[in-house]
HTML snippet that shows the backbone in 3Dmol.js (N, CA, C, O; Angstrom):
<script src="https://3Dmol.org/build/3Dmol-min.js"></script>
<div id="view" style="width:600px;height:400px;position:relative"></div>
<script>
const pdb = `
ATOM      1  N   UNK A   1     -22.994  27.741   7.544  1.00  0.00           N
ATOM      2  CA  UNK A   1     -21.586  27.707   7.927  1.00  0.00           C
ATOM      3  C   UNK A   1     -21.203  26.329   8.483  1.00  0.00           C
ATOM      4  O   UNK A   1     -20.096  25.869   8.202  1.00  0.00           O
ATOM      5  N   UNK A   2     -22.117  25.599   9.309  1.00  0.00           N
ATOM      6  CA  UNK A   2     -22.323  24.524  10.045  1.00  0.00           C
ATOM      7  C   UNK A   2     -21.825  23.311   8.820  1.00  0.00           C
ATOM      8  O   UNK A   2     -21.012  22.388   8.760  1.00  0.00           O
ATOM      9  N   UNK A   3     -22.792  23.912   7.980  1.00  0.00           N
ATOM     10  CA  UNK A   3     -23.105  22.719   6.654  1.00  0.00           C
ATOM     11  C   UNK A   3     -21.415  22.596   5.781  1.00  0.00           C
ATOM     12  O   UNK A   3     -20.674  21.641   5.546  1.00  0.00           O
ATOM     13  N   UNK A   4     -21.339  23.927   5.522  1.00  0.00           N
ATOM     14  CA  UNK A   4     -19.732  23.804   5.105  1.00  0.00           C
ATOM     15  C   UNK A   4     -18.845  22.877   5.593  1.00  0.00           C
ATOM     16  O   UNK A   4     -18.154  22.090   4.946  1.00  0.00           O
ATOM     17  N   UNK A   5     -18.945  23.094   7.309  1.00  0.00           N
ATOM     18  CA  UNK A   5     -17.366  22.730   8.086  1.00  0.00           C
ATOM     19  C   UNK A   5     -17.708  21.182   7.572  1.00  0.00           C
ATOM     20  O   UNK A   5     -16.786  20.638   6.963  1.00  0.00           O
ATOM     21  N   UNK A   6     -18.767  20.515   7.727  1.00  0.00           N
ATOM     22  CA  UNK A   6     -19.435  19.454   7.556  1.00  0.00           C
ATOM     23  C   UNK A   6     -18.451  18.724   6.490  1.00  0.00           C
ATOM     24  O   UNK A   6     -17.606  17.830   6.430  1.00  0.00           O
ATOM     25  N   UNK A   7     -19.008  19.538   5.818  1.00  0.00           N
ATOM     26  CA  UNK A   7     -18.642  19.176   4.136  1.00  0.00           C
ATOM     27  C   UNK A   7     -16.779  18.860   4.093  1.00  0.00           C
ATOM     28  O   UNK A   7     -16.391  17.793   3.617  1.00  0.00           O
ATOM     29  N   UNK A   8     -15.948  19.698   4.530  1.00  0.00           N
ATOM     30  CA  UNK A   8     -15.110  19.648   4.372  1.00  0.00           C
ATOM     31  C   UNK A   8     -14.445  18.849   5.060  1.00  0.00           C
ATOM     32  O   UNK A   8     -13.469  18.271   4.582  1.00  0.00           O
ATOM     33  N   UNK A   9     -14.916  18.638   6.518  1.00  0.00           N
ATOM     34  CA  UNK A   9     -14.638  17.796   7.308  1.00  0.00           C
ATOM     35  C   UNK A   9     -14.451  15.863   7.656  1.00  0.00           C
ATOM     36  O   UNK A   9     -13.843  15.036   8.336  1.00  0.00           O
ATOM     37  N   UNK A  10     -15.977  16.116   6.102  1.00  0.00           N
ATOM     38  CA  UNK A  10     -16.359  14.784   5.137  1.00  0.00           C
ATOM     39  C   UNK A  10     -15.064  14.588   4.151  1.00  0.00           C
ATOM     40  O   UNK A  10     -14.268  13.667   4.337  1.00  0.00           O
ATOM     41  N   UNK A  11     -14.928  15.508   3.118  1.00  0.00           N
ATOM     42  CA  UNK A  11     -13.938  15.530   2.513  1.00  0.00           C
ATOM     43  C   UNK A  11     -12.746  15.010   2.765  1.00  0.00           C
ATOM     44  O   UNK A  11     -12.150  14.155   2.109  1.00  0.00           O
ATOM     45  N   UNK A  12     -12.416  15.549   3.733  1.00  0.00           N
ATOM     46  CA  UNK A  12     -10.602  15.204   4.646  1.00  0.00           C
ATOM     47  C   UNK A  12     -11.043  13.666   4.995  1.00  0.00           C
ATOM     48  O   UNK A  12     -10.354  12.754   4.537  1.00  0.00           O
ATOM     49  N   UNK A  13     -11.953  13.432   5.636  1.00  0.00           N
ATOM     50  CA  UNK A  13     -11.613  11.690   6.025  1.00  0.00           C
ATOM     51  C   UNK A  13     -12.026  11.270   4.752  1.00  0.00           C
ATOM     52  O   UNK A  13     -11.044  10.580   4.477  1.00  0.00           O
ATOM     53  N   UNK A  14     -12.910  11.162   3.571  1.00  0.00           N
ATOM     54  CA  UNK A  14     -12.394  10.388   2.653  1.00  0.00           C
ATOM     55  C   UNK A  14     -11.387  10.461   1.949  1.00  0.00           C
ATOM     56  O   UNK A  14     -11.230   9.390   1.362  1.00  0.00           O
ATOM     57  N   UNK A  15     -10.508  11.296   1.672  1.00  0.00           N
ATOM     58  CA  UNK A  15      -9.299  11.202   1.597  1.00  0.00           C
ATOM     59  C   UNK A  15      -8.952  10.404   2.307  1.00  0.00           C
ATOM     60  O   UNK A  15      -9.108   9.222   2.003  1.00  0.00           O
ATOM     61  N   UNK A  16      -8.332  10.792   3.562  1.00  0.00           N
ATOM     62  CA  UNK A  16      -7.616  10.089   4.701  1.00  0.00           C
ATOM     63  C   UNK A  16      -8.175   8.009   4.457  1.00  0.00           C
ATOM     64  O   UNK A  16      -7.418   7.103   4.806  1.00  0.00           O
ATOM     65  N   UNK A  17      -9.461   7.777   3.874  1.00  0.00           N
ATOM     66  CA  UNK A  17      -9.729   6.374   3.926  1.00  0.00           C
ATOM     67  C   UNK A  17      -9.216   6.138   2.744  1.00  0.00           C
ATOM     68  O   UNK A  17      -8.579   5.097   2.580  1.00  0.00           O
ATOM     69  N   UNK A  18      -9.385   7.027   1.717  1.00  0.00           N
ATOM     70  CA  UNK A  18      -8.901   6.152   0.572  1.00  0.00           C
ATOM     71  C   UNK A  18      -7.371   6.169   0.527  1.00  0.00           C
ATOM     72  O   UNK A  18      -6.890   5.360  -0.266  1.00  0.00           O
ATOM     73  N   UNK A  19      -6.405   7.016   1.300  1.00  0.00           N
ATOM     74  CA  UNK A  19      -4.748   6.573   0.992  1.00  0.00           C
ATOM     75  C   UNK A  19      -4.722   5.299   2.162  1.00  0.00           C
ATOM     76  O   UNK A  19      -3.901   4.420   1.901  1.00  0.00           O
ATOM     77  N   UNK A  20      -5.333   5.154   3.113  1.00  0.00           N
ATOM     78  CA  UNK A  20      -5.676   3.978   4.260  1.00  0.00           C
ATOM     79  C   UNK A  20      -5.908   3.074   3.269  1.00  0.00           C
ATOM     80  O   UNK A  20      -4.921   2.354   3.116  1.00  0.00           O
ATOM     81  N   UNK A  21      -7.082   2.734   2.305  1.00  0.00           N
ATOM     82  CA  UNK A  21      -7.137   1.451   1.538  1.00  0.00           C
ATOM     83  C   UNK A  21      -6.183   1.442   1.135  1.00  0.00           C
ATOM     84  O   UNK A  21      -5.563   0.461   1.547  1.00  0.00           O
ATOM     85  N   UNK A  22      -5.601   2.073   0.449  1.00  0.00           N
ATOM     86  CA  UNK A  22      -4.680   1.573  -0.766  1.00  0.00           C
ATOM     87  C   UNK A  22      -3.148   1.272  -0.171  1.00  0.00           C
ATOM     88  O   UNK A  22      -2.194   0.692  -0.690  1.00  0.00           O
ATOM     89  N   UNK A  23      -3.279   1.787   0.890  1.00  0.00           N
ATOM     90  CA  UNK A  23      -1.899   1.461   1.874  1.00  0.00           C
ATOM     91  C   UNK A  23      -2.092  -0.458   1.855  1.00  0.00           C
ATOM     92  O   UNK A  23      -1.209  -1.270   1.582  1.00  0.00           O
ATOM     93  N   UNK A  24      -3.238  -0.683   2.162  1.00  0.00           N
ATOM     94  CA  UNK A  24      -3.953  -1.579   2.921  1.00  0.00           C
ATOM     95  C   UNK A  24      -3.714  -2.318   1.902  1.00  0.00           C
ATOM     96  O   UNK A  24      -3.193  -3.396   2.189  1.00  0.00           O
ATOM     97  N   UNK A  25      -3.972  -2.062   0.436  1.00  0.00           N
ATOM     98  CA  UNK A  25      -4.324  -3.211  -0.920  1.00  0.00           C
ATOM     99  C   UNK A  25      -2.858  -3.262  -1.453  1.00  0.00           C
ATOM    100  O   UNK A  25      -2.730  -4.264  -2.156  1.00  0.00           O
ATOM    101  N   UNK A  26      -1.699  -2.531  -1.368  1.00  0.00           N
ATOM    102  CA  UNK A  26      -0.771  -2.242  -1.326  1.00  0.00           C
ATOM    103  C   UNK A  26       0.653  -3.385  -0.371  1.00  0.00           C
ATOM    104  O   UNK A  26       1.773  -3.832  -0.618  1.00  0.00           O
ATOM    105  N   UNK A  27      -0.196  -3.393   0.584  1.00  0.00           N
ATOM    106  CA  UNK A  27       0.228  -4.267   1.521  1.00  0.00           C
ATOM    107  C   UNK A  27      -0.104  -5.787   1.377  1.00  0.00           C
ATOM    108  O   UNK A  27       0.449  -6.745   1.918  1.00  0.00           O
ATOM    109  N   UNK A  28      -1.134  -5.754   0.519  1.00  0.00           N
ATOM    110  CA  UNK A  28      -1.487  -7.023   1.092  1.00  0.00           C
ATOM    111  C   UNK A  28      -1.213  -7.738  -0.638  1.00  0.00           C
ATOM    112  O   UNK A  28      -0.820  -8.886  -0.848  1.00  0.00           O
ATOM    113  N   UNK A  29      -1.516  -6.791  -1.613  1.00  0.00           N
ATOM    114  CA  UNK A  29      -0.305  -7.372  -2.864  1.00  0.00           C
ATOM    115  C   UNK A  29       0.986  -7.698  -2.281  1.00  0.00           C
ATOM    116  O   UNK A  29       1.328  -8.881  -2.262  1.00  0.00           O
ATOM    117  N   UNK A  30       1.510  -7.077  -1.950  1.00  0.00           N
ATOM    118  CA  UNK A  30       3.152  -7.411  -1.894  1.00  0.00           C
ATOM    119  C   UNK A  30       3.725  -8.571  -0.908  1.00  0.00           C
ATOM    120  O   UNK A  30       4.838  -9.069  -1.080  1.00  0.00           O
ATOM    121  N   UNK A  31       2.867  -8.938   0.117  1.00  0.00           N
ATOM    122  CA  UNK A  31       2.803  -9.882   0.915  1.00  0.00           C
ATOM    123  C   UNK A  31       2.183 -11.136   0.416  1.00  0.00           C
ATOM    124  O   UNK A  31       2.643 -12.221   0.772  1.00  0.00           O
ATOM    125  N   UNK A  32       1.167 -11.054  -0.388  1.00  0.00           N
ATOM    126  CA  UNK A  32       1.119 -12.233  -1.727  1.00  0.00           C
ATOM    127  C   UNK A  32       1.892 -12.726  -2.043  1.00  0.00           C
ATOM    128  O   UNK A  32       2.106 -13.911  -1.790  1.00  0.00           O
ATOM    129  N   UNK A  33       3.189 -11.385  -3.281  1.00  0.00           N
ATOM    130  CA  UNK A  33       4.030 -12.103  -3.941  1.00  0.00           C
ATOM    131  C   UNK A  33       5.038 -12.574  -3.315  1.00  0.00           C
ATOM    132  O   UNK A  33       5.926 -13.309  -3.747  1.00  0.00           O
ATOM    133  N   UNK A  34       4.852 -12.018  -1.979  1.00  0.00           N
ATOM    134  CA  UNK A  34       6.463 -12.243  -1.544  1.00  0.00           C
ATOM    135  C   UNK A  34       6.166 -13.868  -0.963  1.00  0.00           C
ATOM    136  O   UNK A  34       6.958 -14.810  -0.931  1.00  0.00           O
ATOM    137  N   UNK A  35       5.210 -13.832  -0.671  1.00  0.00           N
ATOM    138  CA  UNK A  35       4.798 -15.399   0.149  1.00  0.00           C
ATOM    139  C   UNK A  35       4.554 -16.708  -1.046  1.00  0.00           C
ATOM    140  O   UNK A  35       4.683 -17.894  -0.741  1.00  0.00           O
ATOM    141  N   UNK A  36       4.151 -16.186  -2.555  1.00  0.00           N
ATOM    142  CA  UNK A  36       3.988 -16.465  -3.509  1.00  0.00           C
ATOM    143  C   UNK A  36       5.613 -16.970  -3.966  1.00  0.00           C
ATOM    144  O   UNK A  36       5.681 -18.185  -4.150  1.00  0.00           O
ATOM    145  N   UNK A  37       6.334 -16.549  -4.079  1.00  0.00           N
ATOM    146  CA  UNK A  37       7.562 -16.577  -4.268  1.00  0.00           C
ATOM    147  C   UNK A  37       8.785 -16.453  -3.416  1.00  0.00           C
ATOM    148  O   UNK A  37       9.749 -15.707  -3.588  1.00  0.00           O
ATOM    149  N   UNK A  38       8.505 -17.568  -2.195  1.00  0.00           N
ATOM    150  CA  UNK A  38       8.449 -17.841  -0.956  1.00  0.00           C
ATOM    151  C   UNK A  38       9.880 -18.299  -1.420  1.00  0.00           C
ATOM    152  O   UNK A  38      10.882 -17.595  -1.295  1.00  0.00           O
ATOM    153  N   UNK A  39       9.858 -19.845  -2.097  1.00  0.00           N
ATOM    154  CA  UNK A  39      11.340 -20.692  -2.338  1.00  0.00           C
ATOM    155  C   UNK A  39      11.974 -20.519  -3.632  1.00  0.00           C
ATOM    156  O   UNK A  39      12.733 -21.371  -4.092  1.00  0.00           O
ATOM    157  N   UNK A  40      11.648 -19.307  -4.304  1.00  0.00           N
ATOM    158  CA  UNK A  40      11.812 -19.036  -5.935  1.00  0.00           C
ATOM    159  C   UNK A  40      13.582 -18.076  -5.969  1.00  0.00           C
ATOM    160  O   UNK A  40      14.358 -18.209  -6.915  1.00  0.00           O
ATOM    161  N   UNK A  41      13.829 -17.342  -4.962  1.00  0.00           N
ATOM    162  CA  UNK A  41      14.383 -16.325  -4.781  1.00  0.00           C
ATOM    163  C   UNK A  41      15.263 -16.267  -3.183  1.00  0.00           C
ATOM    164  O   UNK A  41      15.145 -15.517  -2.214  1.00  0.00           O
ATOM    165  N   UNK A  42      15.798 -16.966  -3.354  1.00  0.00           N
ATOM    166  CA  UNK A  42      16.756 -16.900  -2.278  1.00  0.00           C
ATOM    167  C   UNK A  42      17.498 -16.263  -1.492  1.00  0.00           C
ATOM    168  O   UNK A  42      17.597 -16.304  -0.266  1.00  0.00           O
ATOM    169  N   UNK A  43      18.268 -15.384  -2.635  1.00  0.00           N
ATOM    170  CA  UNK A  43      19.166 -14.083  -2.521  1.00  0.00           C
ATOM    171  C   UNK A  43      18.487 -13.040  -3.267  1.00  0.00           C
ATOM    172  O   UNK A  43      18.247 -13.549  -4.362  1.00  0.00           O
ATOM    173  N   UNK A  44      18.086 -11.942  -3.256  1.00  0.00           N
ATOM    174  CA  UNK A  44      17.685 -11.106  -4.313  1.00  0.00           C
ATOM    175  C   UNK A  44      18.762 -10.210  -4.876  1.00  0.00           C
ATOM    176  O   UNK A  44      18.673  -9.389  -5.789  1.00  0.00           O
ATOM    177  N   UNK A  45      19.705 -10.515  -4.199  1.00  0.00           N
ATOM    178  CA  UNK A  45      21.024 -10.155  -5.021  1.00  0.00           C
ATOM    179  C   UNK A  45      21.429 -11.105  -6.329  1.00  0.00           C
ATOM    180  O   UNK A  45      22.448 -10.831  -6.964  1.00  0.00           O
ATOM    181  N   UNK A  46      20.774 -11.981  -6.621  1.00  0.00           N
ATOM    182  CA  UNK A  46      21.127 -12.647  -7.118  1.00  0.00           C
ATOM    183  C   UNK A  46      20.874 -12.679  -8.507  1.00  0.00           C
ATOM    184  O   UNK A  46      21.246 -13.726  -9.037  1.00  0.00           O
ATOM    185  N   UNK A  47      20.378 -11.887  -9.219  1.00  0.00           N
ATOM    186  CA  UNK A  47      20.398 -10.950 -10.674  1.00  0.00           C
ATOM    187  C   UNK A  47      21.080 -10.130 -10.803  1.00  0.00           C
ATOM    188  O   UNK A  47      21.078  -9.685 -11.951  1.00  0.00           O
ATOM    189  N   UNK A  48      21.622  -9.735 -10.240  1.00  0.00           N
ATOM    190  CA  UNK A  48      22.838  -8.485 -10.055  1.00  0.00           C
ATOM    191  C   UNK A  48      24.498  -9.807 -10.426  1.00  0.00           C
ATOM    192  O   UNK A  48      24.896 -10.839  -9.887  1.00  0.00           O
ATOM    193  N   UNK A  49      25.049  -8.801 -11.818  1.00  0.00           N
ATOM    194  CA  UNK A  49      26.315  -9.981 -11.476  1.00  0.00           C
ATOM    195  C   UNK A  49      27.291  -8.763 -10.557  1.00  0.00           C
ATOM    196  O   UNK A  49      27.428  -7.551 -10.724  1.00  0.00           O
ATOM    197  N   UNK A  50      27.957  -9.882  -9.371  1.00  0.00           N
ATOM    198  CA  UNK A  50      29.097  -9.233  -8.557  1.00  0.00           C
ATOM    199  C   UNK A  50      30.317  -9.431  -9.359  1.00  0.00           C
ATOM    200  O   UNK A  50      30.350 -10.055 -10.420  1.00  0.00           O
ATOM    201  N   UNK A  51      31.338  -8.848  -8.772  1.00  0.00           N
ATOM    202  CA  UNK A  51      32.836  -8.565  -9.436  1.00  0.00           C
ATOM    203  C   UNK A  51      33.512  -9.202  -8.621  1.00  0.00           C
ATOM    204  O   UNK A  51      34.735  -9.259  -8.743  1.00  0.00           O
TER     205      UNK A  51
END
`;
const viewer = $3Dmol.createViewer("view");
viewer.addModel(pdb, "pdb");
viewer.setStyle({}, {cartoon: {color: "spectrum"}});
viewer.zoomTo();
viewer.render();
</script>
């Protein structure tokens, strides 16, 4: 019974680490491009035509 809770208890935190990485790899792409394309993009409205 011991061995079960174990098991499941294992289960739930790797879950819980792997949406943590990918939060993590997630974050740290998008902070790339955005730093990547730092002076490229000024306005990001700025593909959009206004009226």
């Amino acid at each position: 019974m011991a061995e079960l809770l174990l098991r499941g208890l294992a289960s739930i935190a790797e879950l819980a680490l792997e949406i943590i990485i990918g939060y993590v790899f997630y974050a740290t792409g998008w902070l790339a491009l955005r730093l990547l394309t730092l002076g490229h993009y000024p306005n990001c409205r700025c593909a959009w035509p206004t009226r």
